[in-house]
C-alpha positions as CSV (number, residue, x, y, z in Angstrom):
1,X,0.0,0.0,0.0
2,X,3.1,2.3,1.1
3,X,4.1,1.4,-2.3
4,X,1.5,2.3,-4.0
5,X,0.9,5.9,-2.3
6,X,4.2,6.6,-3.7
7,X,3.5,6.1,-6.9
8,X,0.2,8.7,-6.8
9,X,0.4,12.2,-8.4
10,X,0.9,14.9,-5.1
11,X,-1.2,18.2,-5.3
12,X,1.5,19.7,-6.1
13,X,2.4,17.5,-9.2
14,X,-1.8,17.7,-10.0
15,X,-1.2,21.6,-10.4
16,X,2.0,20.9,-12.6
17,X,-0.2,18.8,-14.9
18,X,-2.7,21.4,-15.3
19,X,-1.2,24.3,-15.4
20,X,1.3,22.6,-17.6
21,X,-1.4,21.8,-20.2
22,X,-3.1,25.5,-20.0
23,X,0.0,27.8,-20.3
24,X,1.5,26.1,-23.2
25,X,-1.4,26.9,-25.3
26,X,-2.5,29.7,-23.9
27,X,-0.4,32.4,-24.0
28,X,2.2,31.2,-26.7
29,X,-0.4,31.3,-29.4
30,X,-3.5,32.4,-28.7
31,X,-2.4,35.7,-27.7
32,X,-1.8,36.9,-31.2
33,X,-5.1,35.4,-32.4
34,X,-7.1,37.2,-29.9
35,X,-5.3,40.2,-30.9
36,X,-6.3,39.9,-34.5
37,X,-10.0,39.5,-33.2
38,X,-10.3,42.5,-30.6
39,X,-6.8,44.4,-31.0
40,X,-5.7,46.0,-27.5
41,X,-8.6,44.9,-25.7
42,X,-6.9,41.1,-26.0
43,X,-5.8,41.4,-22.0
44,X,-9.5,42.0,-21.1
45,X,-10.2,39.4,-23.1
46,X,-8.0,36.9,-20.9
47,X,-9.9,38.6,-18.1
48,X,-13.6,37.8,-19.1
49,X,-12.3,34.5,-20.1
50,X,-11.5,33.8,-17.0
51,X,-14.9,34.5,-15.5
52,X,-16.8,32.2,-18.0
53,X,-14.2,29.6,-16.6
54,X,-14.5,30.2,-13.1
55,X,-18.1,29.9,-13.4
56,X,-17.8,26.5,-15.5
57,X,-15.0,25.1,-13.2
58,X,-17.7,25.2,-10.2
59,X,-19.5,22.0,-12.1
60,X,-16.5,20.1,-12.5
61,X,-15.3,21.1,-8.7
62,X,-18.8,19.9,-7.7
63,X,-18.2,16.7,-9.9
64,X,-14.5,15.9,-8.8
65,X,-15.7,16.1,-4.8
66,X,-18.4,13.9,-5.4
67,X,-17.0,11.4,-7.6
68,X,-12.9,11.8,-8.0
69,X,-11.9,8.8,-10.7
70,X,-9.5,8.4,-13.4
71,X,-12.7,8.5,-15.9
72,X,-12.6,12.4,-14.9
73,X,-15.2,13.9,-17.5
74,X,-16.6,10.4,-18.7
75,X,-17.5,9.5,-15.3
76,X,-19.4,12.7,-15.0
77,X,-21.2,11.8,-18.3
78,X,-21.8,8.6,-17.3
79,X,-23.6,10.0,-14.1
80,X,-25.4,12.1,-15.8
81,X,-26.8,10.3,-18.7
82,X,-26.1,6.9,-17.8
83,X,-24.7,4.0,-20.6
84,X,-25.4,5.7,-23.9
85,X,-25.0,7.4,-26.9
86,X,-25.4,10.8,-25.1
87,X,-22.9,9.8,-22.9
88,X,-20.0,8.7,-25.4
89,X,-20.6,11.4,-28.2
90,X,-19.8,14.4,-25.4
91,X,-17.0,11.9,-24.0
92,X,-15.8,12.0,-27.3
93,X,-16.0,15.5,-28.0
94,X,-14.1,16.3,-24.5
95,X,-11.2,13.5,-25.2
96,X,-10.7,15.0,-29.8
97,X,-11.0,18.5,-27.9
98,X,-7.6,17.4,-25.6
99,X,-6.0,15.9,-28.8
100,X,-6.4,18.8,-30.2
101,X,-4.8,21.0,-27.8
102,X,-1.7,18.7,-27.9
103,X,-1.5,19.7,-31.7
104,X,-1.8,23.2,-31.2
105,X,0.8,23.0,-28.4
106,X,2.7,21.0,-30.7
107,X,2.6,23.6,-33.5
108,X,3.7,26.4,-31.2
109,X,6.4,24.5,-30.2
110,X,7.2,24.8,-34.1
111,X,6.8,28.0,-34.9
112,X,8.3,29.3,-31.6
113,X,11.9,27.0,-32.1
114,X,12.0,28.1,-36.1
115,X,13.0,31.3,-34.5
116,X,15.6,30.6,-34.0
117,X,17.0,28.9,-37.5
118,X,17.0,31.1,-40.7
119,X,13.7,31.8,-42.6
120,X,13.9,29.7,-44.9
121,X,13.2,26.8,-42.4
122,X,9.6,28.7,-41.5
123,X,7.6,25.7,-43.5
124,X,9.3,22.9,-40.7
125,X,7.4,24.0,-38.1
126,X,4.9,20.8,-38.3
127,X,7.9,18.9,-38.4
128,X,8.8,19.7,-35.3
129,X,5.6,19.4,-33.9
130,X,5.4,15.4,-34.8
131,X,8.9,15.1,-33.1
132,X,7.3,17.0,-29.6
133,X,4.5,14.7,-29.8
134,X,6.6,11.2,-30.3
135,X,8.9,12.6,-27.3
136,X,5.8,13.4,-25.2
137,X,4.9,9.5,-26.1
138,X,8.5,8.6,-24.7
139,X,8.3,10.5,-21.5
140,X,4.2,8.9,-20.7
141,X,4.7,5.1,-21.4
142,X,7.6,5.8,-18.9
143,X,5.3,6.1,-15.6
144,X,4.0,8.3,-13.3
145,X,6.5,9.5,-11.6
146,X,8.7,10.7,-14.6
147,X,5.4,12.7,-15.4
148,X,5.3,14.1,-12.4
149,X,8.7,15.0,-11.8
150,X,9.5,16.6,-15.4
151,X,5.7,18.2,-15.1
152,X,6.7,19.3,-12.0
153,X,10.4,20.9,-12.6
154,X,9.4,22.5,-16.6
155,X,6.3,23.8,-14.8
156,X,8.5,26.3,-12.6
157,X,11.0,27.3,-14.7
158,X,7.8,28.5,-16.9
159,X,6.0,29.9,-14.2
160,X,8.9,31.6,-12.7
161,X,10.6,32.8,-15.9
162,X,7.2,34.1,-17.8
163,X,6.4,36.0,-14.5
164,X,9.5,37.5,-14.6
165,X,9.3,38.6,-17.8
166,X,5.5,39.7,-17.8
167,X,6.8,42.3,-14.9
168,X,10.0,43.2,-16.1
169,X,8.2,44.3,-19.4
170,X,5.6,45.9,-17.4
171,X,8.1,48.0,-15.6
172,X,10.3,48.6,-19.0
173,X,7.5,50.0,-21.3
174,X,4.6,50.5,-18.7
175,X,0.7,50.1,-18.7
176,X,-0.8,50.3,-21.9
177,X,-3.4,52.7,-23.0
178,X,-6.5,50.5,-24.1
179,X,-8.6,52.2,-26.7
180,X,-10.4,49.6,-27.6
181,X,-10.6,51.4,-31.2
182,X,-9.1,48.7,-33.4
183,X,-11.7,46.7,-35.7
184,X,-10.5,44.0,-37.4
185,X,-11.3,42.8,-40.8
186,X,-12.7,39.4,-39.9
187,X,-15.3,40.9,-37.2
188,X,-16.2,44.4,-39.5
189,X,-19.5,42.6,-40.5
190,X,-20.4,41.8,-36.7
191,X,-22.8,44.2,-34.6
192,X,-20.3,46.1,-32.0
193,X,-19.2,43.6,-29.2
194,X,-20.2,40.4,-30.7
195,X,-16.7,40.3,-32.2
196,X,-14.8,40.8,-28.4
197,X,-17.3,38.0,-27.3
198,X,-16.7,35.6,-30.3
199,X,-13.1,36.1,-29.2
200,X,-13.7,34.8,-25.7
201,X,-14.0,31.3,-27.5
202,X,-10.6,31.5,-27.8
203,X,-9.3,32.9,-24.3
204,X,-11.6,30.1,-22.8
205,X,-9.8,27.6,-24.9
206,X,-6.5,29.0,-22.7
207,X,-7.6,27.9,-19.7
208,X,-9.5,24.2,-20.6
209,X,-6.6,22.6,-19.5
210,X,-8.3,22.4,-15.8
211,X,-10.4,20.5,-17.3
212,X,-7.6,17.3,-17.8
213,X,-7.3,17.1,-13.7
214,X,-10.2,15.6,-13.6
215,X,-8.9,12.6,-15.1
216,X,-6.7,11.9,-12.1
217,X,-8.9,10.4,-9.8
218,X,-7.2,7.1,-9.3
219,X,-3.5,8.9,-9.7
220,X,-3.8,11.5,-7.1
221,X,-3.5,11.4,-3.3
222,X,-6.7,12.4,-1.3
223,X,-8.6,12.8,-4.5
224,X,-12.0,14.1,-3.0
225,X,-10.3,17.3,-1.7
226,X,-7.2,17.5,-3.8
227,X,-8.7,17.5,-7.5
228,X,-10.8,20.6,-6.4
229,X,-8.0,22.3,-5.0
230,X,-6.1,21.5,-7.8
231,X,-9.0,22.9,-10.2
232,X,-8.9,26.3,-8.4
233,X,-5.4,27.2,-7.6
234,X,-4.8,26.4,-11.7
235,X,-6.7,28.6,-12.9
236,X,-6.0,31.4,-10.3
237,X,-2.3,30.8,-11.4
238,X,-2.8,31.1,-14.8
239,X,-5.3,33.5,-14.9
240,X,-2.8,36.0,-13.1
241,X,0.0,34.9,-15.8
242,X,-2.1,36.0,-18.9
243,X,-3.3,38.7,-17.8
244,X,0.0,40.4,-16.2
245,X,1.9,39.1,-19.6
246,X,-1.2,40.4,-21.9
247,X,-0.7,43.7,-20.2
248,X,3.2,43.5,-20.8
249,X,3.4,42.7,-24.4
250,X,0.7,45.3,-25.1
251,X,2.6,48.1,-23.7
252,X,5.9,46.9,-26.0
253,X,4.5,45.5,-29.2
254,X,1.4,47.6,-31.8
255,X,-1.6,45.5,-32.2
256,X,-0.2,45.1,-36.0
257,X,3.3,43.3,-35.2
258,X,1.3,41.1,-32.6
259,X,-1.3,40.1,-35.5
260,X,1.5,40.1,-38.1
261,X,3.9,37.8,-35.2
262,X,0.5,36.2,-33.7
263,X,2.0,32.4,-34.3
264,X,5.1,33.2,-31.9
265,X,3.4,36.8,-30.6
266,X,5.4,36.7,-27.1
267,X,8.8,36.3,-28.6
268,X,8.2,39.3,-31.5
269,X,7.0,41.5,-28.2
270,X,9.8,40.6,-26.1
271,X,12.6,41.7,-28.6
272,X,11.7,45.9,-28.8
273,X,11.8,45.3,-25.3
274,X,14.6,43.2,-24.0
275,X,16.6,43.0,-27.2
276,X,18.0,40.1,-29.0
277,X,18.4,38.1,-25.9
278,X,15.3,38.9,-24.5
279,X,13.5,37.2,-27.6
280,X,16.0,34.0,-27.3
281,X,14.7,33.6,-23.3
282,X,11.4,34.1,-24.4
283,X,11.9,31.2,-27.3
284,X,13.3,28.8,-24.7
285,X,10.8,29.8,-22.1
286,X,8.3,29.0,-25.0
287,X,10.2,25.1,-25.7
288,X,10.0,24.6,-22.1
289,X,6.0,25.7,-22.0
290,X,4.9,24.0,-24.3
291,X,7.0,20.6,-24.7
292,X,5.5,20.1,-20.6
293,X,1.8,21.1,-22.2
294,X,2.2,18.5,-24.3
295,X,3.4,16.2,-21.8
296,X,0.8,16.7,-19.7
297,X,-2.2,16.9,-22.2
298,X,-0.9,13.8,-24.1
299,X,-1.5,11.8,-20.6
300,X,-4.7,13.0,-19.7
301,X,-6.4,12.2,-23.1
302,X,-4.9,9.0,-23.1
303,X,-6.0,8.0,-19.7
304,X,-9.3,8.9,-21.0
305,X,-9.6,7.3,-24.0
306,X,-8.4,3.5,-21.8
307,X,-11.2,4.8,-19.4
308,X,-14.0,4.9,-22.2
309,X,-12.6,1.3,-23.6
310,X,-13.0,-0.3,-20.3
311,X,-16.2,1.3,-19.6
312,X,-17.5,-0.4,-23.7
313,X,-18.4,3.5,-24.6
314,X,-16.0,2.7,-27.7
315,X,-14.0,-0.6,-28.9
316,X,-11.2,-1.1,-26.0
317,X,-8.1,-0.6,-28.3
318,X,-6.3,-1.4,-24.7
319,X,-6.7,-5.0,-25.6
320,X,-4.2,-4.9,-28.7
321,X,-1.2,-6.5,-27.1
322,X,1.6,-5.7,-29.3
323,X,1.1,-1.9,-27.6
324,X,2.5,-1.7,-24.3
325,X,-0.7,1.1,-24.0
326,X,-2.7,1.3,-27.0
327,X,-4.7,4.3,-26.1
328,X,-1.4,6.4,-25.8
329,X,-0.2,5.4,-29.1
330,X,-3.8,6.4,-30.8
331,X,-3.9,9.4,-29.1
332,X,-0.2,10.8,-30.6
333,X,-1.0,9.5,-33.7
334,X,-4.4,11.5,-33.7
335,X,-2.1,14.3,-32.4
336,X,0.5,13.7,-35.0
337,X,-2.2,13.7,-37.9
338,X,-3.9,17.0,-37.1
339,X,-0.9,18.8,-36.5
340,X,0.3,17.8,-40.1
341,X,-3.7,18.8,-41.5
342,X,-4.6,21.8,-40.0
343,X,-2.8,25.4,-39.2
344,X,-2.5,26.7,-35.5
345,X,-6.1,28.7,-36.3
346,X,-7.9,26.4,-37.6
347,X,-6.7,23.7,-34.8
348,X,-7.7,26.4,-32.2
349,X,-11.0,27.3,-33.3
350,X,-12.0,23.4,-33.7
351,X,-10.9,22.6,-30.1
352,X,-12.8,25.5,-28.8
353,X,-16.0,24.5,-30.3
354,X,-16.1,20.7,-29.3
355,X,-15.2,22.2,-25.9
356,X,-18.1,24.6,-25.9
357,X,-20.3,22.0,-26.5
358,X,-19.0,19.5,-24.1
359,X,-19.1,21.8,-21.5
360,X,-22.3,22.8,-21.7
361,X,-23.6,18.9,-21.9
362,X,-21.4,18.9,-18.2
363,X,-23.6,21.8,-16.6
364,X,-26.7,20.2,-17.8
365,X,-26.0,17.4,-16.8
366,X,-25.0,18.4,-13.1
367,X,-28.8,20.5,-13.4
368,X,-30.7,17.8,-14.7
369,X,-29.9,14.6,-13.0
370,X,-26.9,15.3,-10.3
371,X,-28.3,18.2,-8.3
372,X,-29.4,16.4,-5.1
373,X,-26.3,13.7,-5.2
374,X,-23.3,16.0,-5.6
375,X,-23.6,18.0,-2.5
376,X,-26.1,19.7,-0.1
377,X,-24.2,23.1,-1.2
378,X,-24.9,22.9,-4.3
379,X,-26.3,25.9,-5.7
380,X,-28.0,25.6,-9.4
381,X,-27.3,29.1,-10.8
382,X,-24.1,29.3,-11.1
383,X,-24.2,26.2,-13.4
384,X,-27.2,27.7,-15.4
385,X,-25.1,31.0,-15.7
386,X,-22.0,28.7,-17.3
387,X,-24.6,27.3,-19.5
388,X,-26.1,31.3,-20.9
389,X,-22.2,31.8,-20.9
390,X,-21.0,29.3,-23.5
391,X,-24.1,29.1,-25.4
392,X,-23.4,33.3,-26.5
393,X,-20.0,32.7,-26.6
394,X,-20.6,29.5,-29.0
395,X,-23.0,31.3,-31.1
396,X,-20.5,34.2,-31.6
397,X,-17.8,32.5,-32.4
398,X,-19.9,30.1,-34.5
399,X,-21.2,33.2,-36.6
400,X,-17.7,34.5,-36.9
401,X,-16.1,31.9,-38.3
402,X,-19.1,31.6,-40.8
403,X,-18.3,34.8,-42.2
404,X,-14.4,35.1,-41.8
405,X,-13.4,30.7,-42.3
406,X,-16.4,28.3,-43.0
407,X,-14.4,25.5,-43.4
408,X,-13.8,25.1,-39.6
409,X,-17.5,24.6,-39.6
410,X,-17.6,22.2,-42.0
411,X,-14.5,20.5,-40.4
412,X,-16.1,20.9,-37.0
413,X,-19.8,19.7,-37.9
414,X,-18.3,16.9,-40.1
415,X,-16.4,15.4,-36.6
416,X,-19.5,15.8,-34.6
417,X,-21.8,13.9,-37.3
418,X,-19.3,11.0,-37.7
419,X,-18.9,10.8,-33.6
420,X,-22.3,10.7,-32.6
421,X,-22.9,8.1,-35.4
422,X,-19.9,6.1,-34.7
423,X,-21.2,6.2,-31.1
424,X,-25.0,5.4,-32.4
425,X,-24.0,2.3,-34.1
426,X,-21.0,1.1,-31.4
427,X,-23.4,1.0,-28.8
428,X,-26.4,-0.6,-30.3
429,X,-23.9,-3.3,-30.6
430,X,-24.0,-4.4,-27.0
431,X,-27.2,-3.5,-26.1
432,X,-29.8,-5.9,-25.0
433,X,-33.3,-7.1,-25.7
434,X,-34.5,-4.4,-23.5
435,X,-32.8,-1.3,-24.2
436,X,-30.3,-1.3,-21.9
437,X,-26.8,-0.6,-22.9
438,X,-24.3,-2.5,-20.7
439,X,-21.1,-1.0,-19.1
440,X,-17.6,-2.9,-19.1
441,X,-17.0,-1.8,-16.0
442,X,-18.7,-2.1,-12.4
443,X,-18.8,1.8,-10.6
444,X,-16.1,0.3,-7.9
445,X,-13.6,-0.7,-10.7
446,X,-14.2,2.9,-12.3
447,X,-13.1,4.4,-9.5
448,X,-10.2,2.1,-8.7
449,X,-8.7,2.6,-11.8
C-alpha cells in the first residue's frame, strides 16, 4: 500500500499537470489570435475568459468532490446520462478536444523554435511538432513518476521565468493605453461587441486545461479534496499569468506586429523590449512551456480514452497486445495527424467549439440529474449561468467563423456527425433485448482505476 501511495500524483504534481497543459497553449499562441480579433482589448479578453471559466469550473469542482476517478469527465457523463449514446458522443467530444490541444501545443512549439534557425526553415514547423508529440509519447509510457517529476520541474521554470518577464516588461514599457478602437477585418461585419465576445471562445480555450485534472482520480493522493484544490489554484495561477503578460506585451508591441507575429506573438513582443536576448529567453521559455503542455495533455487524453474502452463506450483498443498502451499510441498519432492537416487557427477554433459543447452537456448534466447527489451546497445558478455563458459565446464564435473561415465549420460539424454516429451504431452493438446498454466496467472498478 506504502508502495502504492508513492507512486500517486501529489497536489503539487496535480497543479504541474494542469497548469502545464493551460499555459503552453495559452499564451504562446493564442495571444496573437485574440489580438487579430479584438486588437488592445486582447488582456480584457483573458480577463472575461476567466470569469466564464470560473463559473464552469464550479461543475466540475462539484463533480470531482463527489466522484474523484481516473474517468474524470466520462464519469461525469456517465452520471449524468447513464450508458449511452449521449454519454460517449460528449465523452468523445471532450477527449478529440484534448488531442487537439496537444497539436496546437505541438505547433507552437514549431513555430516558436524556427525562431531561432533562418527563414527559410519557416515551412518545418509541423515537423517539429510530430517530433514534440513522439517525445511526449517517450516520457508517458515511462510512468508516473517521470510525469510528475519533469511536469513538476518545466512547470516552474515556466511559471517563474514568464512571470519575470511579464513584470519586467511591465516596468520597461509600462501600462498600456487600451482604446479599444481597433476593428478587425474578420469581425467588421459583426454588430459592436459580438466580435470581443466571439473572441472569448478562444481565451476560454487558454484555460481548458483544468479540465484534464479531472482525469486523475485514481493517480492522485486524497482525490476528493485534492482535485478541487487543484481545479482552483490552476486557474488562479494562470489566470494572473495572462493577464499580467497580456498587459506586458501590449505596452511593448502595436496590435499590428502582434497580428502580423501572432503564431510566436510573445517572442516578437519581447525583442523591442529586451533586445535580441530577451526574444532567445522568451523562445526557450516557450520550448519549455509548451514541450510540458504536451506532456501533460498527451497523458490525460490517453487516460481517458483506456477509461471509455474499459467502460465499452468505444471498442477497447487497450486489448491490442503488441502496444504496451494502445490508447497512448492512438492518441499521438491522432495528435500527429492533425498537427500535419490543419494550421494553428484552424486547430484552435475546432478545439474550442467541441469544448463549448462538451461543456455545456457537463452543466446540464450536473442540473438535470446530479443536483441532489453532488452536495447539499450545491447551488444551481451558477451552473445555469456557465450554460447562458458558453451558449453566446458559442454562437458568436460560430457566426464569426461563418463569415471570416467556413471550413472550420464544416470540419467541426463533419467530426461531430461521424462521432455521434460512430457512437449510435457502437453502442447498439451491445445492447440488450430491452434497451439497456451495458457498461464494461462495475462503478467500484471505475473508481479504482
Amino acid at each position: 500500500m506504502q508502495k502504492q501511495e508513492k507512486q500517486k500524483l501529489s497536489l503539487i504534481g496535480s497543479i504541474s499537470l494542469g497548469t502545464g497543459v493551460m499555459i503552453g497553449a495559452g499564451i504562446f499562441v493564442l495571444m496573437g489570435q485574440i489580438a487579430e480579433l479584438v486588437g488592445d482589448l486582447f488582456p480584457i479578453a483573458f480577463i472575461a475568459g476567466a470569469v466564464v471559466v470560473g463559473f464552469s469550473s464550479y461543475s466540475y469542482v462539484k463533480f470531482s468532490n463527489a466522484y474523484p476517478s481516473s474517468g474524470g469527465v466520462v464519469k461525469f457523463f456517465t452520471k449524468s446520462y447513464g450508458p449511452s449514446t449521449a454519454t460517449g458522443t460528449f465523452s468523445l467530444l471532450m477527449y478529440v478536444s484534448m488531442v487537439v490541444s496537444e497539436s496546437l501545443v505541438a505547433g507552437t512549439f514549431g513555430a516558436y523554435t524556427l525562431r531561432l534557425f533562418p527563414k527559410e526553415y519557416a515551412g518545418y514547423a509541423s515537423i517539429l511538432g510530430v517530433i514534440l508529440i513522439a517525445i511526449a509519447y517517450i516520457v508517458n509510457i515511462s510512468g508516473n513518476k517521470v510525469i510528475e517529476v519533469t511536469a513538476t520541474f518545466t512547470a516552474i521554470i515556466k511559471v517563474v521565468g514568464i512571470s519575470l518577464l511579464a513584470i519586467a516588461g511591465l516596468v520597461i514599457s509600462g501600462l498600456p493605453t487600451i482604446t479599444g478602437t481597433y476593428v478587425s477585418g474578420v469581425n467588421a461585419d459583426l454588430p459592436k461587441g459580438l466580435g470581443f465576445v466571439a473572441a472569448l471562445a478562444l481565451s476560454i480555450l487558454a484555460y481548458k486545461g483544468f479540465t484534464t485534472i479531472t482525469n486523475q482520480g485514481g493517480d492522485i493522493i486524497n482525490p476528493h479534496k485534492n482535485i478541487g484544490k487543484s481545479i482552483i489554484i490552476s486557474i488562479l495561477i494562470c489566470t494572473l499569468i495572462y493577464v499580467t503578460l497580456a498587459l506586458s506585451v501590449s505596452g511593448g508591441l502595436s496590435i499590428p506586429k502582434i497580428i502580423a507575429a501572432k503564431d510566436y506573438a510573445l517572442a516578437a513582443a519581447a525583442e523591442p523590449i529586451f533586445g535580441e536576448w530577451g526574444s532567445i529567453l522568451t523562445i526557450f521559455l516557450a520550448i519549455i512551456a509548451t514541450v510540458s503542455g504536451v506532456i501533460a495533455s498527451v497523458y490525460s487524453a490517453s487516460r481517458m480514452l483506456g477509461m471509455l474502452g474499459d467502460m465499452k463506450q468505444v471498442p477497447n483498443i487497450n486489448k491490442v497486445r503488441k502496444l504496451k498502451n494502445p490508447a497512448l499510441f492512438f492518441t499521438v498519432s491522432l495528435a500527429i495527424l492533425l498537427t500535419i492537416l490543419f494550421d494553428l487557427t484552424r486547430i484552435a477554433s475546432i478545439g474550442a467549439i467541441f469544448y463549448l459543447i462538451m461543456d455545456i452537456a457537463i452543466h446540464w448534466g450536473l442540473i438535470r440529474y446530479l443536483k441532489k447527489d453532488v452536495n447539499i451546497s450545491f447551488n444551481p445558478i451558477i451552473p445555469i449561468i456557465a450554460i447562458i455563458m458558453d451558449i453566446v459565446v458559442l454562437f458568436a464564435f460560430i457566426y464569426l467563423k461563418y463569415l471570416s473561415d467556413p471550413f472550420v465549420l464544416v470540419v467541426a460539424l463533419i467530426g461531430i456527425i461521424l462521432i455521434f454516429l460512430s457512437q449510435y451504431l457502437f453502442m447498439k452493438s451491445h445492447t440488450d433485448k430491452d434497451g439497456k446498454m451495458h457498461m464494461g466496467m462495475d462503478e467500484e472498478l471505475i473508481d479504482e482505476k
